[in-house]
C-alpha positions as CSV (number, residue, x, y, z in Angstrom):
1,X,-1.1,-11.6,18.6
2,X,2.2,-10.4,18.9
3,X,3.0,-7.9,21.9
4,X,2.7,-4.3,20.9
5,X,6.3,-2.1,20.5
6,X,5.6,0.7,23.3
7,X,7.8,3.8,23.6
8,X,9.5,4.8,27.0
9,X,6.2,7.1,27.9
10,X,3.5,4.5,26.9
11,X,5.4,1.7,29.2
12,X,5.5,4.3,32.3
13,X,1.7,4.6,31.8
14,X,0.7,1.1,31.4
15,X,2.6,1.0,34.3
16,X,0.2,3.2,36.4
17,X,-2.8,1.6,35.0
18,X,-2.9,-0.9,37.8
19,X,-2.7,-4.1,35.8
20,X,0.3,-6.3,35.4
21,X,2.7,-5.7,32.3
22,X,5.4,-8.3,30.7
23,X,8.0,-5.7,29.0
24,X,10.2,-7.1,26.6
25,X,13.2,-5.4,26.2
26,X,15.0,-6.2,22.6
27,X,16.8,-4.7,20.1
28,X,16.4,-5.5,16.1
29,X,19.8,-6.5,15.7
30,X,19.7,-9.0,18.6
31,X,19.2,-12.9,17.3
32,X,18.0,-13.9,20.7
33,X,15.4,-11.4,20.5
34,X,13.9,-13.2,17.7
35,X,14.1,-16.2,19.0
36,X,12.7,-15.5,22.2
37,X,9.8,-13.5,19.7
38,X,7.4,-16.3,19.2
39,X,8.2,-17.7,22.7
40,X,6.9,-14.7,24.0
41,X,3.4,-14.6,21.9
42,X,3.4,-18.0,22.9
43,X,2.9,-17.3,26.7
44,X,0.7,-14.0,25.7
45,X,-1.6,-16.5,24.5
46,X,-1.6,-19.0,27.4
47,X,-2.0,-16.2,29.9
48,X,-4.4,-14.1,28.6
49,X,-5.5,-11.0,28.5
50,X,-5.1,-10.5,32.5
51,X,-1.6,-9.6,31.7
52,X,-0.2,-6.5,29.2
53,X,2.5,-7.8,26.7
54,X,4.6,-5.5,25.1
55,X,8.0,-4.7,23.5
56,X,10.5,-2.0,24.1
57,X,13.3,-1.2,21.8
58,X,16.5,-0.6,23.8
59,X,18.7,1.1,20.9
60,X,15.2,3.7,20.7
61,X,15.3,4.0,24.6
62,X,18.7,4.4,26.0
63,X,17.6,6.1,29.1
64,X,14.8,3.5,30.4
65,X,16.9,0.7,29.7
66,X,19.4,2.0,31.7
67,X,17.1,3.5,34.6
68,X,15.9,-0.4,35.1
69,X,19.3,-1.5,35.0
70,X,19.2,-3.6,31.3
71,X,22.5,-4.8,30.8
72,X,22.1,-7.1,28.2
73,X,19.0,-8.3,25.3
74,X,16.7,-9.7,25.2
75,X,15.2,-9.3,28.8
76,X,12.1,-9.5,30.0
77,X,10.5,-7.8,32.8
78,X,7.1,-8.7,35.0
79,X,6.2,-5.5,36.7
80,X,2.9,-6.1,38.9
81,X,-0.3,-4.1,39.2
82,X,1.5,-1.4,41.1
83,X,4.0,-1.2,38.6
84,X,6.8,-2.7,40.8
85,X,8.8,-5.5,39.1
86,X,7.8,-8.9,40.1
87,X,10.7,-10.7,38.0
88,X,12.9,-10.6,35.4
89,X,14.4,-13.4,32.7
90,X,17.7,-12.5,30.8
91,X,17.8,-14.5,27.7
92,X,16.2,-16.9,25.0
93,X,14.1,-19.3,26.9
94,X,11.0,-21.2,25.9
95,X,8.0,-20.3,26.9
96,X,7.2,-22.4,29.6
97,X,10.4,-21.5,32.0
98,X,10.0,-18.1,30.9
99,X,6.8,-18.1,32.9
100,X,8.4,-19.9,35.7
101,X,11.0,-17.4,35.7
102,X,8.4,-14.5,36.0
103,X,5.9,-16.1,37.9
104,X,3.4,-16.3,35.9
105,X,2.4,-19.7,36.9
């Protein structure tokens, strides 16, 4: 199933829940994004339901994407069960080295 598009308020929530959460922070106009799309449901899928996948449009959140100091799309955030980032990936990548990258392996 493909991660669910979350607004600024609903990330900052799932955030304090105490679980972890793998933001994706894209914008519709970004061909990366897409690519990186599937690659994304891909790991959802291999990691389970321990971990919180969603998707945060940058172009409909100015302000968070700034506040966490997104300078360019797609990139993808790990933020722990305290809801203190873990890692971040900038980019396209396949699956596999996108959970390397946020260590989720």
């Amino acid at each position: 199933m493909p991660p669910a598009v979350v607004s600024d308020t609903q990330l900052q929530e799932l955030r304090g829940q105490g679980g972890p959460v793998v933001a994706d922070f894209y914008a519709d106009w970004c061909h990366p994004c897409h690519a990186l799309a599937p690659e994304l449901e891909t790991l959802s899928g291999k990691v389970g339901d321990d971990v919180t996948f969603v998707k945060v449009d940058v172009d409909a959140h100015p302000e968070l994407a700034a506040e966490l100091g997104i300078r360019g799309v797609p990139t993808v955030i790990h933020f722990g069960g305290d809801g203190v980032e873990v890692a971040r990936s900038i980019g396209a990548v396949p699956a596999e080295q996108l959970a390397l990258r946020l260590r989720l392996t």
